[in-house]
N, C-alpha and C positions, 0 to 999 in steps of 0.2 A: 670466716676464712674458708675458702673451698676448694679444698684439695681430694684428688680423687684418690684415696689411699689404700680403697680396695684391689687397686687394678693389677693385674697377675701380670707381671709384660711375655710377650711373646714371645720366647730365646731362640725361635727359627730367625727372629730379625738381628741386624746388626745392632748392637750395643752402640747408643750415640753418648758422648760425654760434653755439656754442656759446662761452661767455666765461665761463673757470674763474678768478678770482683766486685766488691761490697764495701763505698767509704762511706755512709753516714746519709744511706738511701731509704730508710725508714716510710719517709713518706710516700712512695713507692714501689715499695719492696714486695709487698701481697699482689701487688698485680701484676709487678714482672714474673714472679715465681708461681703464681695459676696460670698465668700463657705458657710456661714451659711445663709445668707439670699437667695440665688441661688437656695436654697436647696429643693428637688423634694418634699418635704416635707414640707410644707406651717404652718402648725398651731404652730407659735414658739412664745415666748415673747425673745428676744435678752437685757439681763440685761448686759450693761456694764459700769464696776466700773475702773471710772479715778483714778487711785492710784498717784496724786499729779507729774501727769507729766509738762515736763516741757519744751518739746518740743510742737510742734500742735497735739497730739492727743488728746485732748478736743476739739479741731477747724472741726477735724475731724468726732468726736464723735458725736456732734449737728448736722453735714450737713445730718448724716445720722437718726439721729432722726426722723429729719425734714420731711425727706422724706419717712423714712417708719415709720409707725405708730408700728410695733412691736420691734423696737429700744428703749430702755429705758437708758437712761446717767445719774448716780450717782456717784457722785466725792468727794472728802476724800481725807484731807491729807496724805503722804506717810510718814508710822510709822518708815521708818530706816532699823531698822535691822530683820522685821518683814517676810521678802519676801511676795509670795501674797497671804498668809494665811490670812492676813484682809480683804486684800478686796475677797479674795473668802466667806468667812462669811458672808460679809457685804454683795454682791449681793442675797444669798441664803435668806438672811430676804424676798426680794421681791420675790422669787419665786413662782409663785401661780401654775403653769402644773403640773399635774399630775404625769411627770417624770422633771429628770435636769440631766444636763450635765455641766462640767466645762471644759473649752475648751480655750488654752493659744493663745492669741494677733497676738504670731510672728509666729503661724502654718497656713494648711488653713486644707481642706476640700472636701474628693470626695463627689460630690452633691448627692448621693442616702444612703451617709452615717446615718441620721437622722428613714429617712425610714425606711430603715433594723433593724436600732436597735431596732427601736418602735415596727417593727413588730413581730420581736421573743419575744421583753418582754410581746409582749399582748398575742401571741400562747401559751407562757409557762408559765405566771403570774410571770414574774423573777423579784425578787430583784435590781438586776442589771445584766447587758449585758458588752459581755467584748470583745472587737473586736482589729483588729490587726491594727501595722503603719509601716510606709514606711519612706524611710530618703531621705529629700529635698536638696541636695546641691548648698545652695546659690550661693558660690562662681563662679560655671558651669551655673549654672541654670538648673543641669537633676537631675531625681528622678534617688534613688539611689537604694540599697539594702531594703526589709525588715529589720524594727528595732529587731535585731536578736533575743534580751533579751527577749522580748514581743512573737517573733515568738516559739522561744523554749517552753516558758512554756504556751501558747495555745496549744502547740500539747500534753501536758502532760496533757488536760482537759479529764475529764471519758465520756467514749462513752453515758452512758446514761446521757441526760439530762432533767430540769434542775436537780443540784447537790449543794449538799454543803461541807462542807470541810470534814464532816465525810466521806464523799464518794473518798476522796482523800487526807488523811493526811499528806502524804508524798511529796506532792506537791503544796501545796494548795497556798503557796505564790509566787512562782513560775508561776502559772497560773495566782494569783494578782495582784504579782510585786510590785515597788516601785510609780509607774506612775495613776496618777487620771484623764486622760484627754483621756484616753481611757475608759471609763466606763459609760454608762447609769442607771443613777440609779431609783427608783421608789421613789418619791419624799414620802410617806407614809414611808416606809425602812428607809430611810434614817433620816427626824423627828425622829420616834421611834427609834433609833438607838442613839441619843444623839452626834452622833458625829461633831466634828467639824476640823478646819484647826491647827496645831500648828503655831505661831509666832516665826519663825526660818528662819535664812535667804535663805536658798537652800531647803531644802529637808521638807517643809511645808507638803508634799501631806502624807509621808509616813504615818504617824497618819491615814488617813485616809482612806489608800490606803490598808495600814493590815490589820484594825478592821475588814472591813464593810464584806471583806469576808468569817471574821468568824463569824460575826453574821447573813447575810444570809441565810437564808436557802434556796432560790433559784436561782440559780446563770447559768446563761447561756451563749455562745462564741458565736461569730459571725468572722468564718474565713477570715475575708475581711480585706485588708491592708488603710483603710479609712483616719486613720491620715495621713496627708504630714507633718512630723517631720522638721523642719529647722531644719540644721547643716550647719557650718563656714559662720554665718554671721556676722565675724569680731570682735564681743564679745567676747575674750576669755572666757573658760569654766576654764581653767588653774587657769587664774586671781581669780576667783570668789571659787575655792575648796581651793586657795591658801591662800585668804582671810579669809577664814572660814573652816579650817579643820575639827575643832569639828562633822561640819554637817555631818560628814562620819557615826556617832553612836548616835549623841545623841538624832537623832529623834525616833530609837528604843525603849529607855530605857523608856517611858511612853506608849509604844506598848506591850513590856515585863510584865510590870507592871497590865498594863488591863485584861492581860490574863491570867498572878495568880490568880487574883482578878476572874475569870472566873473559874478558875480548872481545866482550860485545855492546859495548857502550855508545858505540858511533852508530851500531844498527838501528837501535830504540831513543836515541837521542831528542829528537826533536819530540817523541810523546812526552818523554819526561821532563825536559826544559815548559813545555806548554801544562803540565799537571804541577809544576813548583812554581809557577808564575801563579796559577789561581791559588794555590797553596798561601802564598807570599800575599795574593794582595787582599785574600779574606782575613789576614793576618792587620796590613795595613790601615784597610777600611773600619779595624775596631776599637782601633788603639783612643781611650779617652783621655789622656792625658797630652798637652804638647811637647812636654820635654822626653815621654816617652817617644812621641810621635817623629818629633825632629831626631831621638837618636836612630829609630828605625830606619827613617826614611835615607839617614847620610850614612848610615851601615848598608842597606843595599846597593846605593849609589857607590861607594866609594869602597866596599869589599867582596860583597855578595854578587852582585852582578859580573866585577871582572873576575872573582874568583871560577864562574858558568861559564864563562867567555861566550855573552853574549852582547856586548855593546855592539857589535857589529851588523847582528841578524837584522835583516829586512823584513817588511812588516809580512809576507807571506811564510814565513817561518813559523807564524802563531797563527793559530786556528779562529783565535778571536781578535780581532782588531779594535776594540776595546781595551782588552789585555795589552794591545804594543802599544796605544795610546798613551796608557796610564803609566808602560814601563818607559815612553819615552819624557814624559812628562817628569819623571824621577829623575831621570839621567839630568834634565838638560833645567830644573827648577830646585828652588829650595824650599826644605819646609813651610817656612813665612809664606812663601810667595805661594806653595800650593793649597795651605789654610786659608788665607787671603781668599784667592780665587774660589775657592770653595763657599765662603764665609757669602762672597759676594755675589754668585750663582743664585746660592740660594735665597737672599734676600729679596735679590731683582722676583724669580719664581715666584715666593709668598709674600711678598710685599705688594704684587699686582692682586695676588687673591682677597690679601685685606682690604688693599685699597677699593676695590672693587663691591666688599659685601659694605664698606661702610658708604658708598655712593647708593647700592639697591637699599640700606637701613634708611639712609635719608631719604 
């Protein structure tokens, strides 16, 4: 284990408060928690909430307590069906730094990542700091590609910074996203902000991931790709959208709601319609089962959709025309019919590649 436990931190810096939820991350857990404790960056309180695991990461949780004294272990039953919208809540009680960061279990950490963010939010007085990730694959063990979705809408940030959504309406959630574990936030923002996590199984952050960046008024990027995103470690992603379709939209509809309530809905409309379409069809695209499948597909079609009121928009309303494809294709097909087609796509595709290597075998 390699924790640097001698390290005196430096109390002229701001105090950052990191908020790890922890369900049954054992396998890794030691190396999320050496990229934040590793970190070039010394002045941290490390709050991490046991969410009722049930594996050794409580076992694990104390040894590092133990050892470093800005480890802090608070444990909580695990609500079900809540994802780690409780215990992100529940660690933000103890937050006392000046800024916080929520930061998931099974990622890690380039060690100058903490640094950088503190340092542009103190240059620019920012709200929150929004930096980029990179995708870890387990299963290889190589880093992979920029997390594309995060890299695209960082480059649609406005040259002048910091900014806030007036300064880019048309993109502004885009540049937000759906993801909370790339963000620094300014622990004051954030209080006054009133916001908190939804209790929903998958998509807990969104709530909080849309609001903050339209109540910000000063919002700054950091183009460095710092998070190491795990992907394929074994956990189907499939299993878990299959389990819970719902979560494709209905973390929005209390995002939508906030922002009537605001009077400025009509302003940012179309970034948000365009970031819950991709939202919706990462959700579509996983679904393993067909009876889940077919009930997804006839729930957006015949409630989700008109309840957006967007049966109407023309295909220049989306950013990607892909996106109005596949949403037209919903509208105007049925599940059958777009398994079918799918089914038959790709037969035709790899059925010429078979056919093909068994002509060069003979």
């Amino acid at each position: 284990m390699s924790i640097q436990s001698d390290i005196t931190s430096d109390v002229s810096l701001p105090l950052v408060s990191i908020i790890v939820p922890v369900y049954n991350s054992s396998k890794y857990l030691n190396e999320c928690l050496d990229s934040i404790l590793n970190q070039t960056y010394h002045n941290l309180e490390v709050i991490c909430v046991n969410d009722g695991s049930v594996d050794n990461s409580l076992d694990i949780l104390k040894d590092y307590e133990v050892k470093d004294n800005r480890v802090h272990v608070i444990s909580k039953e695990n609500e079900g069906t809540g994802g780690a919208a409780p215990a992100r809540n529940m660690g933000y009680k103890y937050a006392t730094g000046k800024y916080v960061q929520w930061l998931d279990s099974d990622d890690f950490f380039e060690l100058d990542m903490i640094k950088t963010l503190v340092e542009k939010a103190e240059s620019t007085n920012a709200d929150i700091v929004i930096c980029g990730a990179k995708c870890f694959d387990d299963r290889t063990k190589q880093m992979g590609l920029p997390y594309a979705t995060i890299i695209r809408g960082l480059a649609l940030t406005p040259s002048q910074q910091p900014f806030s959504y007036r300064d880019c309406k048309n993109h502004i959630f885009q540049i937000g996203n759906t993801y909370i574990w790339n963000k620094l936030f300014k622990r004051v923002f954030y209080e006054n902000s009133g916001l908190k996590y939804d209790s929903i199984p998958i998509t807990d952050d969104v709530y909080v991931a849309n609001l903050s960046v339209i109540l910000a008024e000063r919002i700054t990027t950091v183009n460095e790709n710092f998070i190491c995103y795990r992907i394929n470690t074994g956990v189907s992603q499939c299993d878990n959208r299959t389990s819970h379709p719902d979560s494709a939209y209905v973390a929005f509809w209390p995002v939508i709601k906030k922002l009537n309530n605001l009077d400025i809905y009509d302003e940012i409309r179309q970034s948000h319609i365009n970031l819950i379409m991709i939202c919706i069809r990462y959700f579509y695209d996983g679904i393993a089962k067909f009876d889940v499948f077919e009930y997804l597909h006839n729930t957006l079609r015949d409630e989700v959709f008109p309840r957006l009121n967007i049966l109407d928009l023309s295909e220049d309303y989306f950013y990607d025309p892909l996106i109005y494809r596949w949403f037209r294709m919903i509208v105007e097909k049925t599940a059958s019919q777009v398994a079918f087609d799918s089914a038959f796509a790709w037969s035709r595709k790899y059925g010429k590649i078979a056919a093909t290597t068994l002509v060069l075998r003979e």
